[in-house]
N, C-alpha and C positions, 0 to 999 in steps of 0.2 A: 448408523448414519441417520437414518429414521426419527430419533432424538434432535436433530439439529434442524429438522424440517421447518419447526416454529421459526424458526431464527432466520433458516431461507429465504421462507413467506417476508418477513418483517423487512427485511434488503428491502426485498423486490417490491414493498409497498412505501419505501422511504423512497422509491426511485429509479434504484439499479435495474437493469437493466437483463442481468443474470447473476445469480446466488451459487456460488457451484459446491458442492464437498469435495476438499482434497484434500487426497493422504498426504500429508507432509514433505514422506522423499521423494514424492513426485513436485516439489515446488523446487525449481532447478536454479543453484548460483555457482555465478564464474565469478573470476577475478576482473575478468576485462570489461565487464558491467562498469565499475567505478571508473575506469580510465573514461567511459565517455561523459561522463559528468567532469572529470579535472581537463581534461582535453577536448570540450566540446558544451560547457554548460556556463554562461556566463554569473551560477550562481553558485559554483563551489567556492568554499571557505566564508562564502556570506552569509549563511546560516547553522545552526543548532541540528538541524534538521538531515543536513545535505552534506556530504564527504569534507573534509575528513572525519568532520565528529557524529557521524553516523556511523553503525556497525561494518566492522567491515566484513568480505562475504565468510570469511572463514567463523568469525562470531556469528553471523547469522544461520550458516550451517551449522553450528553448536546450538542454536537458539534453536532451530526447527526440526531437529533433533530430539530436542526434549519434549515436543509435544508429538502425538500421532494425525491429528487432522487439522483442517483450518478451512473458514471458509472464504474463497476466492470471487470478490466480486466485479462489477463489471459494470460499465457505463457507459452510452457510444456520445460522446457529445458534438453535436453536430453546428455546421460551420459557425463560427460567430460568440457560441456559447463559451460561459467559462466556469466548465463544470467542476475543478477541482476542487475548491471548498465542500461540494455537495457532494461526492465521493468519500472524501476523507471525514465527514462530516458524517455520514451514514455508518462509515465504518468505527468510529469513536464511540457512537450511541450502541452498536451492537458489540462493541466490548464492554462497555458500564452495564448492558442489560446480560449477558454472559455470565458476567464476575457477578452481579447483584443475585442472577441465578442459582450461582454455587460452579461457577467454572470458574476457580480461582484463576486460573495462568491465563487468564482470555486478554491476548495483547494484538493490538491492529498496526499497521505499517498502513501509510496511506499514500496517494500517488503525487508524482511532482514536487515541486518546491511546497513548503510550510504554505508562506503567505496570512500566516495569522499575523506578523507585526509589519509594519510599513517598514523597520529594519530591523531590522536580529542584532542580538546585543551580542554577539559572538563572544567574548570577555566575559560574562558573566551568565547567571541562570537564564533559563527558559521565563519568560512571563506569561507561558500560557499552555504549563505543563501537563494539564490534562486535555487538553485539546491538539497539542502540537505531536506526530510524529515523525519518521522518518517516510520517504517514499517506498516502496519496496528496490528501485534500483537503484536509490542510497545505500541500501544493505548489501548490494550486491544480486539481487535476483533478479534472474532474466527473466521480464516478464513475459517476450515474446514466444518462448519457449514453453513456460508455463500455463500459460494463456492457448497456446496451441495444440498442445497434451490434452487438455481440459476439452477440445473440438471449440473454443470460442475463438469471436473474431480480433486481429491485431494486424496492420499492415505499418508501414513506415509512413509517419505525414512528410510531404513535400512542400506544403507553404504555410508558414505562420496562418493561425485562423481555420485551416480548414479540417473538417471532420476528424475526430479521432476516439481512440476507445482506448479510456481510461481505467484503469485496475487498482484495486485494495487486496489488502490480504489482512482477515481476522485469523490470527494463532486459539485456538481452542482447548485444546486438552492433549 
C-alpha cells in the first residue's frame, strides 16, 4: 500500500478531502442500491452513466473482483456548493495518471449523475468518453457502507443544498 501513497498525496492536493486504501472486498454492493436510483432518482434511464446502463451490482462485483485494492476517496461539500464535477474530476485525472504510471486496470466510478452533457444522448454513444463515468451507486455499491468500514464520514442529507460528503472510488490493480 506504501506504493500508492504518491497517488494519496495527489487526491488530497486536487482537493479531496481523504484518500483512503482499500482492499477491494471490503468495497460492499447490494442489489437494492439500484432500486433507489429507479425508485427514487429523477435521473434514471436519462443517462449513459446512471441505471440501467451502468453496471449492475453483480458485474461490478465481478469487476472488483478482478482487482485487489482501490483508492476511495472523499469530499465533504458544504451547503451551497456543487462539488460533483470536482470529485469525479479528481478521480479521472488519477486514473489517466495510474494507467500512464504502468497500472494498466486503473478504472474510476465517480459520484452522482454524469452531468458532463446538458442531455445525454441515451440512443447513441457517450460524447465525452473519457471523462464520463458511472457513479459508484450506479454500479450498485453502497457507498454508505463502504465509506463507514473505512472510519469516514457519510450521514443521509435531508434538504436539497445542504452539506454532504461525496465519494469516488479509483479501481487500481
Amino acid at each position: 500500500m506504501k506504493r500508492l501513497e504518491t497517488y494519496r498525496k495527489m487526491a488530497m492536493e486536487k482537493g479531496t478531502d481523504d484518500a483512503v486504501v482499500v482492499e477491494t472486498p471490503k468495497v460492499v454492493t447490494a442489489a437494492w442500491v439500484r432500486l433507489k436510483c429507479k425508485f427514487g432518482c429523477g435521473g434514471y434511464g436519462n443517462g449513459l452513466c446512471c441505471p440501467p446502463f451502468s453496471p449492475t451490482p453483480e458485474e461490478m462485483r465481478a469487476v472488483l473482483d478482478s482487482y485487489r485494492i482501490a483508492l476511495l476517496l472523499h469530499r465533504h461539500a458544504k451547503k451551497g456548493r456543487k462539488p460533483v464535477v470536482d470529485i469525479n474530476d479528481v478521480a479521472i485525472d488519477l486514473e489517466r495518471t495510474l494507467f500512464l504510471d504502468g497500472y494498466y486496470k486503473a478504472w474510476a466510478t465517480g459520484a452522482g449523475p454524469c452531468g458532463r452533457c446538458e442531455q445525454c444522448d441515451v440512443s447513441g454513444t457517450c460524447r465525452n468518453p473519457d471523462k464520463a463515468r458511472p457513479s459508484m451507486e450506479a454500479c450498485g455499491i453502497d457507498v454508505y457502507a463502504t465509506a463507514r468500514a473505512q472510519g469516514l464520514p457519510i450521514e443521509v442529507v435531508k434538504n436539497r443544498g445542504d452539506a454532504m460528503d461525496l465519494y469516488a472510488l479509483v479501481l487500481v490493480e
